[in-house]
Structure formats: C-alpha cells, structure tokens
ChimeraX commands (.cxc) that place a marker at each C-alpha (Angstrom):
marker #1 position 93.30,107.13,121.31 radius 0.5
marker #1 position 95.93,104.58,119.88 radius 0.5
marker #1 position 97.46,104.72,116.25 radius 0.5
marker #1 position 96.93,102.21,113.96 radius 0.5
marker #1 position 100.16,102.21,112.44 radius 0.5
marker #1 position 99.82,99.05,109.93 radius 0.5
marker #1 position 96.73,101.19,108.26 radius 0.5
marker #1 position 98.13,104.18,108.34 radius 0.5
marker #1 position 101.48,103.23,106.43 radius 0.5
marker #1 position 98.90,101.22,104.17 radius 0.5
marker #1 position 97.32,104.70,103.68 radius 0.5
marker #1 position 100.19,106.48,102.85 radius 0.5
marker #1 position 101.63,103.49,100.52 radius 0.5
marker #1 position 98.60,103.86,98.15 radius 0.5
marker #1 position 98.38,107.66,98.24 radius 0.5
marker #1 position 102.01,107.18,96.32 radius 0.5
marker #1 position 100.77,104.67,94.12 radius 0.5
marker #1 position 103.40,102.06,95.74 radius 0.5
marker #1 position 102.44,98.08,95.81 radius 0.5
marker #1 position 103.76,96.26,98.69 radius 0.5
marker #1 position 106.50,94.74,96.02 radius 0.5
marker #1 position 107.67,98.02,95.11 radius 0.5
marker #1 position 107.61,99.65,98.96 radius 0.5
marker #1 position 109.86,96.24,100.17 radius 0.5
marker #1 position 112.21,97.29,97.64 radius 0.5
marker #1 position 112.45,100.73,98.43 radius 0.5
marker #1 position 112.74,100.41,102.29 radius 0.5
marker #1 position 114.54,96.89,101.76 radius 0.5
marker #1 position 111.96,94.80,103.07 radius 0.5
marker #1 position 110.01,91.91,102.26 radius 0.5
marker #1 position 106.74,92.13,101.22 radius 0.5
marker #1 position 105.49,89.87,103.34 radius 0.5
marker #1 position 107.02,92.09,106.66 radius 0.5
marker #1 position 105.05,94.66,105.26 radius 0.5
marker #1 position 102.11,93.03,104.37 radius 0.5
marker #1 position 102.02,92.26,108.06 radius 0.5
marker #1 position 102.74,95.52,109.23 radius 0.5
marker #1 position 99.80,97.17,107.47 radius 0.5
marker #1 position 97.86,94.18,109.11 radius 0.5
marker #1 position 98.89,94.75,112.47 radius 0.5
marker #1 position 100.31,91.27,112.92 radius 0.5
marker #1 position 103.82,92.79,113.51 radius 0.5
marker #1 position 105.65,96.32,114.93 radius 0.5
marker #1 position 108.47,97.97,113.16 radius 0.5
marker #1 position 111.26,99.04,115.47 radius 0.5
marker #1 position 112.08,102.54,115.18 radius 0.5
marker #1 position 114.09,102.44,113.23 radius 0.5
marker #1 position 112.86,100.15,110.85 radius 0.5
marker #1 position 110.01,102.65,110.60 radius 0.5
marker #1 position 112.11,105.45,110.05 radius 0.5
marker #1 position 113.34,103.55,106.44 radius 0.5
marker #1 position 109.48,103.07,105.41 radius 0.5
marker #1 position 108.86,106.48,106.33 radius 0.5
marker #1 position 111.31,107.87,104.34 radius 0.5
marker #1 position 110.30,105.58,101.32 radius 0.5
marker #1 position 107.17,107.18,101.24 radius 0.5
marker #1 position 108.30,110.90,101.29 radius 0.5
marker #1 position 107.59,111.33,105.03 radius 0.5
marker #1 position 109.29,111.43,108.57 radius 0.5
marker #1 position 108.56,110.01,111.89 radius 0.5
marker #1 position 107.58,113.93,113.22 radius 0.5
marker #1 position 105.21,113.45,110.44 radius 0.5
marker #1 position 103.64,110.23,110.93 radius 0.5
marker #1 position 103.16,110.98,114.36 radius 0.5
marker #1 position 102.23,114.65,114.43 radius 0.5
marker #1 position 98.54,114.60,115.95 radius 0.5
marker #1 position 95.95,116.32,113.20 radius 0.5
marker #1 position 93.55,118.88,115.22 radius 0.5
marker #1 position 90.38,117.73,114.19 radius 0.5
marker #1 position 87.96,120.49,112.72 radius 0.5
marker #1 position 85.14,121.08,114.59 radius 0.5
marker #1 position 81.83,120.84,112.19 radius 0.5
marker #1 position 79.19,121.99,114.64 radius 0.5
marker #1 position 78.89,124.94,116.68 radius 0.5
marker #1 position 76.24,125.11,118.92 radius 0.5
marker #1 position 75.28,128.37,120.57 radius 0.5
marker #1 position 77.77,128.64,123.86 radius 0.5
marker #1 position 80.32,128.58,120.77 radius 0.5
marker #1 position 79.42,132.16,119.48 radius 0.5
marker #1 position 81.40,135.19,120.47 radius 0.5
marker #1 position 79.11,137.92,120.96 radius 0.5
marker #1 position 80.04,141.95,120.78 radius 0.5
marker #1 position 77.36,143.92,122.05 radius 0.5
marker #1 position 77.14,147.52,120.77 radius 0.5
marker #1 position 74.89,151.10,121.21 radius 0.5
marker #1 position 72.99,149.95,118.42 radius 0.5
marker #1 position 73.91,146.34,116.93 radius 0.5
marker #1 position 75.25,143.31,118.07 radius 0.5
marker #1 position 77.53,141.15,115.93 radius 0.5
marker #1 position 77.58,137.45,116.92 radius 0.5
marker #1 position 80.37,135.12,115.36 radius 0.5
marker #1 position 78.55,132.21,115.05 radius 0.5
marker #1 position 81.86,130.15,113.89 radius 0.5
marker #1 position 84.71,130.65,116.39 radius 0.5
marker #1 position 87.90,131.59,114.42 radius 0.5
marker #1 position 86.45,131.52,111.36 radius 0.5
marker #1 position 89.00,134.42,110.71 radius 0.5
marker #1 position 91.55,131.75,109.55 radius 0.5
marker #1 position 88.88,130.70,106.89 radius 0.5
marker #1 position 87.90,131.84,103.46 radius 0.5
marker #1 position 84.80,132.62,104.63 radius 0.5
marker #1 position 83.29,134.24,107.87 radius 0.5
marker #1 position 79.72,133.66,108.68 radius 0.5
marker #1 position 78.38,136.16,111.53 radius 0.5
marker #1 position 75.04,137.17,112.58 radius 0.5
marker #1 position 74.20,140.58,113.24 radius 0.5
marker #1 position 71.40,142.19,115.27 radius 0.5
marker #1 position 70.46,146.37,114.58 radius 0.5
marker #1 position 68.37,148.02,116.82 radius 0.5
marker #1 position 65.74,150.32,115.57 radius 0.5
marker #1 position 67.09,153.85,114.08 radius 0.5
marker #1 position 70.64,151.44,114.00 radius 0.5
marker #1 position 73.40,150.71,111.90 radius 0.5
marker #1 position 76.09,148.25,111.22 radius 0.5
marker #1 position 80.03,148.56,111.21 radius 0.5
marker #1 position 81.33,150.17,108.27 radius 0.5
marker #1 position 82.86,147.69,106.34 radius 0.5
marker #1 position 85.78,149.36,104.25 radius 0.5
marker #1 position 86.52,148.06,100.55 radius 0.5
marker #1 position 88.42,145.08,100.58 radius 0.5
marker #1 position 89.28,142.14,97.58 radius 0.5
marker #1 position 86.58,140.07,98.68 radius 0.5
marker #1 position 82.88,139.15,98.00 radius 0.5
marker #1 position 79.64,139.01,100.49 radius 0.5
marker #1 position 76.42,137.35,101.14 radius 0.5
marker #1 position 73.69,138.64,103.27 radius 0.5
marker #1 position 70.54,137.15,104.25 radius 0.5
marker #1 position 67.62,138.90,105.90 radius 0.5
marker #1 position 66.37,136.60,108.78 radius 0.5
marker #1 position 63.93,139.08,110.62 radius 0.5
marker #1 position 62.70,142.68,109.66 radius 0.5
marker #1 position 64.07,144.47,107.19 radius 0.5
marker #1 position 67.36,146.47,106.68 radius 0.5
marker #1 position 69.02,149.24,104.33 radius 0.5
marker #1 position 72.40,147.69,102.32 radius 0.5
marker #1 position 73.99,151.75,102.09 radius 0.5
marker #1 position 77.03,151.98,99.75 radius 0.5
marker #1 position 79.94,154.56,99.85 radius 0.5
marker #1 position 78.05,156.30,96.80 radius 0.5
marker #1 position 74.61,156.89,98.76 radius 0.5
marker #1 position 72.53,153.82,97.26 radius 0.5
marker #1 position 70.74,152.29,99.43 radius 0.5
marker #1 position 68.96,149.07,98.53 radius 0.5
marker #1 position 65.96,148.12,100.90 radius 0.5
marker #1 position 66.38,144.36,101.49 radius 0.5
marker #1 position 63.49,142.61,103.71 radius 0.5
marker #1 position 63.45,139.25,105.94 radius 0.5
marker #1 position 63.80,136.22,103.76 radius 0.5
marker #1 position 65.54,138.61,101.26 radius 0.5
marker #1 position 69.58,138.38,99.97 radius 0.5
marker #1 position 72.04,140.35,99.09 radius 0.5
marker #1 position 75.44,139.49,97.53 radius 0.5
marker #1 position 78.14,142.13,96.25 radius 0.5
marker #1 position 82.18,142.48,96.14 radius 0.5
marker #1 position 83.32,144.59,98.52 radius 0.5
marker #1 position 84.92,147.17,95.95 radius 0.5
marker #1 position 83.44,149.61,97.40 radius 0.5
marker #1 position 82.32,150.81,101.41 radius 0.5
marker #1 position 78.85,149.93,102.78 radius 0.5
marker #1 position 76.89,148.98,105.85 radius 0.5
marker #1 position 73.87,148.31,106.90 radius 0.5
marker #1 position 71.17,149.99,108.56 radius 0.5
marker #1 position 67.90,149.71,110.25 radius 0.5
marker #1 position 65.43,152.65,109.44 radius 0.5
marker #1 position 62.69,150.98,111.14 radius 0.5
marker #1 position 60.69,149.98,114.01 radius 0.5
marker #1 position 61.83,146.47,114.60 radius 0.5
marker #1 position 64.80,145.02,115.01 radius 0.5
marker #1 position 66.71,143.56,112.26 radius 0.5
marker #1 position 68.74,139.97,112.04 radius 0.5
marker #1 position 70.77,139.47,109.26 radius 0.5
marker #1 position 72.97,136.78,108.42 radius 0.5
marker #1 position 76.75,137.84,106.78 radius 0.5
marker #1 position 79.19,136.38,105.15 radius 0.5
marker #1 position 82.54,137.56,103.99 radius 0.5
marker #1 position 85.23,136.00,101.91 radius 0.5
marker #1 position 87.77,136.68,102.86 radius 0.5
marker #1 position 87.12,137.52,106.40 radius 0.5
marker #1 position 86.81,140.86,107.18 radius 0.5
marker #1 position 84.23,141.85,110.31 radius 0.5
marker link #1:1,2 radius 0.2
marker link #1:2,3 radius 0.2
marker link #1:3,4 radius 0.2
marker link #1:4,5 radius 0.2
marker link #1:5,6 radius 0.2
marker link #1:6,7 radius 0.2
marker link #1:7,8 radius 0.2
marker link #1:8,9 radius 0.2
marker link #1:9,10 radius 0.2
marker link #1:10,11 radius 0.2
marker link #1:11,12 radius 0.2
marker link #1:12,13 radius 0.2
marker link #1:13,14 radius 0.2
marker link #1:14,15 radius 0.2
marker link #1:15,16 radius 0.2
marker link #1:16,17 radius 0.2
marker link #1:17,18 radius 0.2
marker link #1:18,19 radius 0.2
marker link #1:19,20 radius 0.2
marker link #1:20,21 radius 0.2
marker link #1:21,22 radius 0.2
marker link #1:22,23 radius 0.2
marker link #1:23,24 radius 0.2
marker link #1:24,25 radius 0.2
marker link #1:25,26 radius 0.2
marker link #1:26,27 radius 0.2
marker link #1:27,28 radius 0.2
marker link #1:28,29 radius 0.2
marker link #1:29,30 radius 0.2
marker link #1:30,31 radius 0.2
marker link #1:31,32 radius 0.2
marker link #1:32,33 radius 0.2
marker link #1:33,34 radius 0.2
marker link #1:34,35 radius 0.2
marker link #1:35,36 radius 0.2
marker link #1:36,37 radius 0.2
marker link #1:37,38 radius 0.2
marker link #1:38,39 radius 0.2
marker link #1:39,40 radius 0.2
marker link #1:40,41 radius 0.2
marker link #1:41,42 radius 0.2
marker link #1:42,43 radius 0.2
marker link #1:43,44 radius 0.2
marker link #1:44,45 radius 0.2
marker link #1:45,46 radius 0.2
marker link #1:46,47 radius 0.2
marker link #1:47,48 radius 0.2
marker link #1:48,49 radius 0.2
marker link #1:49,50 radius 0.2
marker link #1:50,51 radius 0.2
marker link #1:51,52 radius 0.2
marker link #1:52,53 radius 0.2
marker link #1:53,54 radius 0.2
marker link #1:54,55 radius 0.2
marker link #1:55,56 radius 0.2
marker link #1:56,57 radius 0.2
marker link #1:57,58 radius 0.2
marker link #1:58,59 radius 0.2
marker link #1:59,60 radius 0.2
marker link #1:60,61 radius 0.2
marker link #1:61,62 radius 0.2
marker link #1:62,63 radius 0.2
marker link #1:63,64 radius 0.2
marker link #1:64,65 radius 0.2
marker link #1:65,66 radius 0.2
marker link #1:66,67 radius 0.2
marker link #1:67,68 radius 0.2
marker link #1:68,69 radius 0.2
marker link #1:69,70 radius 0.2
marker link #1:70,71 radius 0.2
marker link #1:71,72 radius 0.2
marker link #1:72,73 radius 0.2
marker link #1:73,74 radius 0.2
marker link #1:74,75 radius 0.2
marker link #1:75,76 radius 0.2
marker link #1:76,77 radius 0.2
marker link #1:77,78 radius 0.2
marker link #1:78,79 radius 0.2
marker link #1:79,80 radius 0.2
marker link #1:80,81 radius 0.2
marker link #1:81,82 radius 0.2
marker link #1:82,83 radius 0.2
marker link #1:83,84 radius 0.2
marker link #1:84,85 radius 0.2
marker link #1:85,86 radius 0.2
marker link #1:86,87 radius 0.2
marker link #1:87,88 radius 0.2
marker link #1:88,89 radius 0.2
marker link #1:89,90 radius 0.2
marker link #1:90,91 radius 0.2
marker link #1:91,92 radius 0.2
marker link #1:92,93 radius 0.2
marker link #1:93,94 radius 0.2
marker link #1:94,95 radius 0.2
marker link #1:95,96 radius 0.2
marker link #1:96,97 radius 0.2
marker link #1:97,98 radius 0.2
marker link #1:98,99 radius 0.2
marker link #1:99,100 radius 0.2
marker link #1:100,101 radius 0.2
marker link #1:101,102 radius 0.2
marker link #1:102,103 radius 0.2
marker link #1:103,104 radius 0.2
marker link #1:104,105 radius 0.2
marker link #1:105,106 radius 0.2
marker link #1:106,107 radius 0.2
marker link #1:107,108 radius 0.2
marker link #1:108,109 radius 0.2
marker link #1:109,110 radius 0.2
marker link #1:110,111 radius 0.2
marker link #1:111,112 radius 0.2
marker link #1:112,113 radius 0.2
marker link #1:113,114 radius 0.2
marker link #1:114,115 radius 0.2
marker link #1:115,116 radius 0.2
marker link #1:116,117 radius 0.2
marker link #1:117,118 radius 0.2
marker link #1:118,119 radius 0.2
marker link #1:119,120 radius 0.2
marker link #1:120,121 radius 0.2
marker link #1:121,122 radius 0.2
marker link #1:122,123 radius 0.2
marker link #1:123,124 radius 0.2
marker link #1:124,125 radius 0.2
marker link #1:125,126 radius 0.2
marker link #1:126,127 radius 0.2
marker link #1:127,128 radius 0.2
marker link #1:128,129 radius 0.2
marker link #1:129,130 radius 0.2
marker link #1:130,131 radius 0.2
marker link #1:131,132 radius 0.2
marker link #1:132,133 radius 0.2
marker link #1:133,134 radius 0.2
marker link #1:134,135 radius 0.2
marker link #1:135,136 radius 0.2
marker link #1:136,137 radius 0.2
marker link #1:137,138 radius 0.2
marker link #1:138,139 radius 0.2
marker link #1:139,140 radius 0.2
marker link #1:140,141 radius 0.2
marker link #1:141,142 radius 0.2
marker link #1:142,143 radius 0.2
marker link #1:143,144 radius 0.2
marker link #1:144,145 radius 0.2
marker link #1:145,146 radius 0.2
marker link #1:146,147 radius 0.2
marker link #1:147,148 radius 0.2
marker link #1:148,149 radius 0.2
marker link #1:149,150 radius 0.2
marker link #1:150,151 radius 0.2
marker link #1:151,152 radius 0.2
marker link #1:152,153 radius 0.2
marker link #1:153,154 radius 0.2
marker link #1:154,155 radius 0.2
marker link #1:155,156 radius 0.2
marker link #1:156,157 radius 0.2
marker link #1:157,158 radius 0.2
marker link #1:158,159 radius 0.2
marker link #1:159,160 radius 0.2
marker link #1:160,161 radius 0.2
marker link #1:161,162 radius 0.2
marker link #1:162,163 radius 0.2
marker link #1:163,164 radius 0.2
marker link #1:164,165 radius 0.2
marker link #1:165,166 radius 0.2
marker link #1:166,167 radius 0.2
marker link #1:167,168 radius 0.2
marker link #1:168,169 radius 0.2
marker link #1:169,170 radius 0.2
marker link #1:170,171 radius 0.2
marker link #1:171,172 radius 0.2
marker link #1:172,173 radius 0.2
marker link #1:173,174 radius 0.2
marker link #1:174,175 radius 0.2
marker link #1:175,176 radius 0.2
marker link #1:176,177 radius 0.2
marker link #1:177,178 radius 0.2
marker link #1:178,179 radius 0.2
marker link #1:179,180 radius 0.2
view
C-alpha cells in the first residue's frame, strides 16, 4: 500500500492549526511548493521533507512509522479457548489484556464453578446467555442470576461463579481492567 504523502502532511498541517502561508514560512517554502505537495503534483526530497516535518512537531521515523491497524471483528477461529474439569473460558477478543476492558465467555458445567477472581481496582459486567448461575462473594452471598439476566459489581471484594444446576451455564464477562 503506497503513502500519500501530499495528504498526509496536509493532515498534519491542520491538526496544528497551520495555513499553507504560515507552514512556507516555517519550513522556508513557498506556499505554492506546498500547496502542490499536499496535492501530489510534486515530491519533496528528503531532505526537504525533513524541514516540513520538523515544522510540524514531527520526524521522518514518525511520518513513516506504519500504524498497526486495530482489528474490529473477531470471528470465532479468533478465540482462545482454555478448557477446564468443570468450565471453559473462551477469550473472545485476542489480547484484549492490553485493553481497558476484557470481554470473555465462559462455559460451567453442571455442579461447576468459575475461577476465583481475587479483588482487584476494577469493575465487572456479566451477562447470563444460557441457564442460570450463582455470582458467590468472598462474604458467602450468593446472588442467583438467570439467562438473559446481568450482573455488574467492583471487584473490591473476591467472587466467582457457579453452576448449582442441571444445565450448563454461558455467561458473558467483562472486566475493566483486565483481569481473567
């Protein structure tokens, strides 16, 4: 894939608030060099590039450094699966442990339970997409939350979940900050 320089510098030029007049002057240009630059009508050498650059707070290791593009869907080869005794945890977005957030879908067996998750700074968001489940805090309480049910809570204190019945259970978690 081939940079557009001429709209990238253009880019950059009004992300500092710079007209063309007041660029030229900085880099000691004209106006109407740059004017064609940002049209693609002409190429800066390297070095004339290298005095734009710098006029608008940048480098050339800058300019050029390639952005990894995010990806925004994840289909379901994507997911990392752990399979365990009695649950499965699926992370449903790859890496997402670099995020604020981290989505993952977990499956409990009958008679199952969760991880632990220990207390942490952060906040989380269930969502009950088939049979029903037990939210169990460190304290004892246990809070019975069914299939198209929620939970949300901070994560001041331990919990898990579990699956006291006959089916099994698919929940939907979130964390923020990650933590599974």
């Amino acid at each position: 894939m081939e940079m557009d320089i001429g709209s990238k510098i253009r880019k950059l030029r009004l992300a500092n608030s710079l007209t063309l007049e007041e660029l030229a002057s900085r880099s000691e240009l004209t106006k109407g060099f740059l004017s064609q630059l940002e049209r693609n009508k002409t190429s800066p050498s390297i070095s004339t590039l290298s005095d734009i650059l710098e006029a608008l707070g940048t480098n050339l290791h800058e300019f050029f450094r390639e952005e990894e593009e995010n990806q925004i869907v994840f289909k379901k080869d994507d997911f990392f699966v752990d399979e365990r005794e009695d649950h499965s945890v699926s992370w449903i977005v790859p890496n997402a442990q670099k995020n604020e957030m981290e989505p993952i879908l977990v499956q409990i067996a009958p008679m199952g339970e969760s991880m632990v998750i220990a207390n942490h700074s952060g906040e989380e968001f269930g969502y009950v997409l088939k049979g029903s489940v037990q939210l169990v805090l460190e304290d004892g309480r246990k809070f019975a939350v069914r299939a198209g049910e929620t939970f949300y809570l901070d994560g001041t204190a331990s919990h898990h979940l579990s699956n006291p019945y006959k089916t099994t259970a698919q929940v939907l978690w979130v964390s923020t900050p990650s933590v599974f």
